[in-house]
N, C-alpha and C positions, 0 to 999 in steps of 0.2 A: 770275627764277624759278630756282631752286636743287635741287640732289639732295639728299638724306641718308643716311647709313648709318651701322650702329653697328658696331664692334669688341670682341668680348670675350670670353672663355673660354666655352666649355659648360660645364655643370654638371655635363654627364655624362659627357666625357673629357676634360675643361681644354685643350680645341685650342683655340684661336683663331678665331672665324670670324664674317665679314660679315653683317650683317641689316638687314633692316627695322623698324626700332625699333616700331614700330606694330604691325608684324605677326607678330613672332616669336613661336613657343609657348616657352611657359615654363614651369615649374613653381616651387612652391613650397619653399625652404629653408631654415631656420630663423626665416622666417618671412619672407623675401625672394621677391619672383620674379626668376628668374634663368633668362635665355635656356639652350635647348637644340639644338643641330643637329641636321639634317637626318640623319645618319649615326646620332646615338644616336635618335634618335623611331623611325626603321626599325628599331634594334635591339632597343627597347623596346616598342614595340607588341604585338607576338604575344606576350609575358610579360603584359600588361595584358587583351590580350584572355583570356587561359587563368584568368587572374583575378577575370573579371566585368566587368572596367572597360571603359571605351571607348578606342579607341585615341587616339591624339595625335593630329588631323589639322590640319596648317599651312593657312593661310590662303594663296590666294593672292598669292603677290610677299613672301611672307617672307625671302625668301633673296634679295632683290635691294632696289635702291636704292630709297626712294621720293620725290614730289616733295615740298619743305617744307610746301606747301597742307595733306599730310596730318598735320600735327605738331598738338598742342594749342595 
């Protein structure tokens, strides 16, 4: 039994940062989903909510390892 985590820019301020491949929110970019960090979803939210939209809310263990069982 094994972990897994992914590595790779945000979308919304190109840092670097660890995820849940399963669980990370993401959004849509040119027609890609492309993970977003925890630090831009908090910064993002209250623009979305003043918008109408619903905020971003992470799953769960997004932001940490999870076991391979959960992989497709």
């Amino acid at each position: 039994m094994g972990y897994v985590f992914a590595t790779s820019p945000c979308i919304g301020c190109r840092r670097i940062f660890s995820y849940n491949p399963m669980r990370v929110p993401s959004i849509t970019y040119h027609g890609t989903r492309e993970p977003i960090c925890q630090d831009c979803v908090n910064r993002v939210n209250p623009m979305r909510i003043a918008n109408g939209l619903d905020p971003i809310v992470p799953l769960p263990g997004a932001y940490e390892v999870c076991d391979e069982w959960e992989l497709p």
